[in-house]
C-alpha positions in Angstrom: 0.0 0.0 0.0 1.3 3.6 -0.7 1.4 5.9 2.4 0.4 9.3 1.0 1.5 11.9 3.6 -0.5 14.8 4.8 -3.0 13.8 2.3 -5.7 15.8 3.8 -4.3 19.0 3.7 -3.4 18.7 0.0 -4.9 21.3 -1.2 -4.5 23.8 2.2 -2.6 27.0 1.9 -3.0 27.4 5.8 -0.9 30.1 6.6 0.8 31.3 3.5 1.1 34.6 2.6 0.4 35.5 -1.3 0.3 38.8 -3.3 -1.8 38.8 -6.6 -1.2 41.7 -8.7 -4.0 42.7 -11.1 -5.8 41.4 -8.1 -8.7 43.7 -7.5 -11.2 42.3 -10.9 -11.4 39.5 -13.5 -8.6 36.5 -13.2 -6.9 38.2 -10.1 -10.3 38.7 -7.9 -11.0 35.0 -8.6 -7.5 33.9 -7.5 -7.7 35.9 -4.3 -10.7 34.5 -3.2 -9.7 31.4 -4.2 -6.2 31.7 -1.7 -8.2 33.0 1.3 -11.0 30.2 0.8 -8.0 28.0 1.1 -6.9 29.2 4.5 -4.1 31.8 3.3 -3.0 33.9 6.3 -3.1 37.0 3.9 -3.6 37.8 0.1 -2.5 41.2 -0.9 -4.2 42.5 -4.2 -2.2 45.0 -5.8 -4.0 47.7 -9.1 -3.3 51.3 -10.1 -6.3 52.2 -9.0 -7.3 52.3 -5.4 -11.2 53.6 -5.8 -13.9 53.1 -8.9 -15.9 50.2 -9.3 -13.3 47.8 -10.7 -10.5 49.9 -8.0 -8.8 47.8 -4.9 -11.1 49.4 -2.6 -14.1 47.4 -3.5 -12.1 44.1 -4.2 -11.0 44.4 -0.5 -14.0 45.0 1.3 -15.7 42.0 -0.7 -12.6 39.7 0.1 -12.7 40.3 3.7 -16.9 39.8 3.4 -15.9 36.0 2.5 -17.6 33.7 5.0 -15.4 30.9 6.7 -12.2 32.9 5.9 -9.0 33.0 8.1 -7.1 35.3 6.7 -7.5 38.7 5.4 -6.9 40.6 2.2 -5.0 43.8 2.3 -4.8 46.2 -1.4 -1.7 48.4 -2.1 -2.0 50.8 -5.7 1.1 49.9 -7.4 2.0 50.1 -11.0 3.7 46.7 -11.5 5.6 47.8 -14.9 7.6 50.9 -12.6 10.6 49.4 -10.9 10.2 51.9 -8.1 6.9 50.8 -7.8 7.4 47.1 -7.5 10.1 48.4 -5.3 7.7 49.8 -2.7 5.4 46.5 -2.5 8.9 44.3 -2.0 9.5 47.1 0.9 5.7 46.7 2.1 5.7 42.6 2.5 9.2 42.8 3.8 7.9 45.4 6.5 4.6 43.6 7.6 5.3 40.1 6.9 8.9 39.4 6.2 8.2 36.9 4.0 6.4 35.9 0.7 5.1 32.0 0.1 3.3 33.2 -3.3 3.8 36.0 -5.8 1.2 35.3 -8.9 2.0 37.9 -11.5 -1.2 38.5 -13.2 -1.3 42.1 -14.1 -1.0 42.4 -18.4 -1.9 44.5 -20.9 -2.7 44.4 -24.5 -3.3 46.3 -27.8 -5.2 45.0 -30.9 -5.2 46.7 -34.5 -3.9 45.9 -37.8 -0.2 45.3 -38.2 0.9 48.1 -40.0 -1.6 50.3 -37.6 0.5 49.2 -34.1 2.0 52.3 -32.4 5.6 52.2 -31.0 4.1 52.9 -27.6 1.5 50.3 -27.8 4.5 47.7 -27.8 6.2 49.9 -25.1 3.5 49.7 -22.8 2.9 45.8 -23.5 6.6 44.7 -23.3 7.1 47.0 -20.0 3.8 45.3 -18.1 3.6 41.4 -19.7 7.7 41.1 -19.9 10.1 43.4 -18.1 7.6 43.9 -15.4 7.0 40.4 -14.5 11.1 39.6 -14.3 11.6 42.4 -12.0 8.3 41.2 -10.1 10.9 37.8 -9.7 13.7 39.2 -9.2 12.9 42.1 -6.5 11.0 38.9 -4.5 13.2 36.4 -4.7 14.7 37.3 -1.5 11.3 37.1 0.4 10.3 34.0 -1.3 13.5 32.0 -0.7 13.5 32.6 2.7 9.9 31.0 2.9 10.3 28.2 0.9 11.9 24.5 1.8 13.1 22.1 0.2 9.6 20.1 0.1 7.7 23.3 0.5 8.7 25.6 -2.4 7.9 29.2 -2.7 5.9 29.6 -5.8 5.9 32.5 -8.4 2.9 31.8 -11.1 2.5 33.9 -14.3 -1.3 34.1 -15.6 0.4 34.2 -19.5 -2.2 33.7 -22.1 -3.3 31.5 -24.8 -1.9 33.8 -27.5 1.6 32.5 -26.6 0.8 29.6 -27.9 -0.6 29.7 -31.5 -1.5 32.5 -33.7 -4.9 34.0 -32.1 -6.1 37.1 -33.8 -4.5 38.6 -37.0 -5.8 41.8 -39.6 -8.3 44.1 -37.8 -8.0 42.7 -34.6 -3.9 41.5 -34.8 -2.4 41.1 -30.9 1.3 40.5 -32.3 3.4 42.1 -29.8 0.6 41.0 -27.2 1.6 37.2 -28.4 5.0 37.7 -28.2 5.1 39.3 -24.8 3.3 36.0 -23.6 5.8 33.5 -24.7 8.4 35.5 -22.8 7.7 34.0 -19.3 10.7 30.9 -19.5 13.8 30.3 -17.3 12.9 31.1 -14.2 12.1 27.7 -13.2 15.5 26.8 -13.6 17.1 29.7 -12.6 15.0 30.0 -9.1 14.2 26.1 -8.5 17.1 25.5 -6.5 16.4 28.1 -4.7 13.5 26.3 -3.2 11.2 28.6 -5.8 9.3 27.2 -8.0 7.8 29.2 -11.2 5.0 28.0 -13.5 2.9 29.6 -15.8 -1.3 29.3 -16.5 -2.1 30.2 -20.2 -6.0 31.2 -19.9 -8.1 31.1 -23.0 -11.4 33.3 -23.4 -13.3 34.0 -19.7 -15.7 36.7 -19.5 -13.9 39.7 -18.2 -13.8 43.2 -19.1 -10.4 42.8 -21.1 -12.0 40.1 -23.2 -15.8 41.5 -24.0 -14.6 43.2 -26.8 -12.6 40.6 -28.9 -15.7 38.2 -27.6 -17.9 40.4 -29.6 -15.8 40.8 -32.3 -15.3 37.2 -33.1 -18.8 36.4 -33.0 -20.1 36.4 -29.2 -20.3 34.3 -26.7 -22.4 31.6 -27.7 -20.4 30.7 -31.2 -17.0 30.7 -28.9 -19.1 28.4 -26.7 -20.1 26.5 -29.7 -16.2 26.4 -31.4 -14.9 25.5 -28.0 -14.5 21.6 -27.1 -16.1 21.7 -24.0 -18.9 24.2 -25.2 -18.1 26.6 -22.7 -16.3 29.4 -21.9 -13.7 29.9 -18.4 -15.8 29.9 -15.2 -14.4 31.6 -12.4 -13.8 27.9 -10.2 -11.7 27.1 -13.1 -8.8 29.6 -12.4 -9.3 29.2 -8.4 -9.1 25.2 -9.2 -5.3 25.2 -11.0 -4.0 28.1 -8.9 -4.8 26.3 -5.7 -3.4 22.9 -7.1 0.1 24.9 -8.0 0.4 26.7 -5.0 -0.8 24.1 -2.9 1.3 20.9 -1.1 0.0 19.0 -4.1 1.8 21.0 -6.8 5.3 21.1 -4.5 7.0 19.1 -7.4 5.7 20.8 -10.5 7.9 23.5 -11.8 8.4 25.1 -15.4 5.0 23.8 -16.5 2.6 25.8 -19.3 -0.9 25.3 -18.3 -3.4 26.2 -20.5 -6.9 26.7 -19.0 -9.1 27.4 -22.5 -11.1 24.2 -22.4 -8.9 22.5 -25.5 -9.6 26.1 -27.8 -5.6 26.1 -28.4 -5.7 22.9 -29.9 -8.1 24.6 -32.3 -5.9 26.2 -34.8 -7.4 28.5 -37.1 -10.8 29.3 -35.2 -9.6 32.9 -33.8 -7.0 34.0 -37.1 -10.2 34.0 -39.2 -10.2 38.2 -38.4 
């Protein structure tokens, strides 16, 4: 018979502390709620806006309104593509915590227009965010993170990439070239931090209903024929982000590291659907 330690508590973040950037709507609101339902000690959400509907202000007071919670969420504005402000959160989890079990990098932007239309800044702004901001996100937290993580309990960094690093999504009216390329950028690190008791993996989301997404949704036909082109005839549900960021950043993910995991249903295996713009 196989003795399967601490099997019960599999799936328990007891404890840890995460920061989500991005974290106050969408992809980043579901992963939140999904650490503190989990038993995390405390999830900061991090945004560059504090107030406004979609602002960290709201996100927070709705964390903290979860029933059966341990923990609490706590919100610091932060523009995660300005070193000096990446700088400041490192300084604020080093202050009030000292440490850092999980660091999901989910903050990205994106630009769509025709190929010969795409503005030099568009690319700046992408590249800065989806690239250069997520490595110093590693890098200025590596510290914390290492000294949380053990040799069986790793640290984890995950980096909510996208779909369109993976095949050719969207071309013509509606082209997301530099926004495909900034996606496939997210490789390395697992090598580079893993024996540093880090480990770094990466969740490739396909279409959920979000803000960001509404748009191209309409564009390529709404949601019912993507529901219809999609293999499981659905688009993402908000369980099915919580579900794979819990299992990597959980005891039952300690050994996976420099994994790609797409979360679009099967869509990517769907070549052509989305280039037909």
């Amino acid at each position: 018979m196989s003795e399967l330690g601490n099997f019960d508590g599999m799936f328990d973040l007891s404890g840890k502390v995460a920061l989500v950037t991005g974290g106050s709507r969408g992809l980043g609101l579901h992963t939140a709620t999904a650490f503190l339902r989990a038993g995390a000690k405390k999830v900061t959400i991090s945004a560059r806006k504090a107030g406004g509907a979609e602002g960290i202000d709201q996100a927070i007071e709705r964390l903290n309104k979860l029933s059966g919670i341990k923990g609490r969420a706590v919100g610091v504005p932060a523009n995660v593509s300005n070193q000096a402000e990446i700088q400041r959160l490192v300084q604020y989890v080093e202050k009030t915590e000292g440490k850092l079990d999980i660091l999901v990098a989910n903050a990205g932007a994106t630009w769509g227009s025709k190929f010969e239309d795409a503005p030099d800044h568009s690319s700046a702004k992408i590249l800065d965010l989806n690239v250069r901001g997520v490595f110093l996100l590693a890098q200025k937290f590596a510290p914390l993170l290492e000294a949380s993580g053990t040799r069986q309990d790793p640290s984890r960094i995950i980096i909510v990439s996208s779909t369109a690093g993976k095949n050719v999504p969207h071309v013509g009216e509606n082209g997301t070239i530099m926004y495909s390329v900034s996606k496939a950028a997210a490789r390395n690190l697992a090598v580079e931090l893993g024996p540093r008791n880090i480990t770094t993996n990466v969740i490739a989301p396909g279409f959920f209903p979000s803000k960001l997404a509404s748009g191209l949704i309409d564009r390529l036909g709404g949601t019912a024929e993507l529901e219809e082109a999609n293999p499981r005839k659905r688009l993402g549900e908000p369980e099915d982000i919580a579900g794979v960021m819990i299992f990597l950043c959980s005891p039952a993910g300690s050994y996976i590291n420099g994994v790609d995991i797409c979360v679009d249903g099967g869509m990517v295996l769907s070549t052509g659907r989305h280039s037909k713009l």
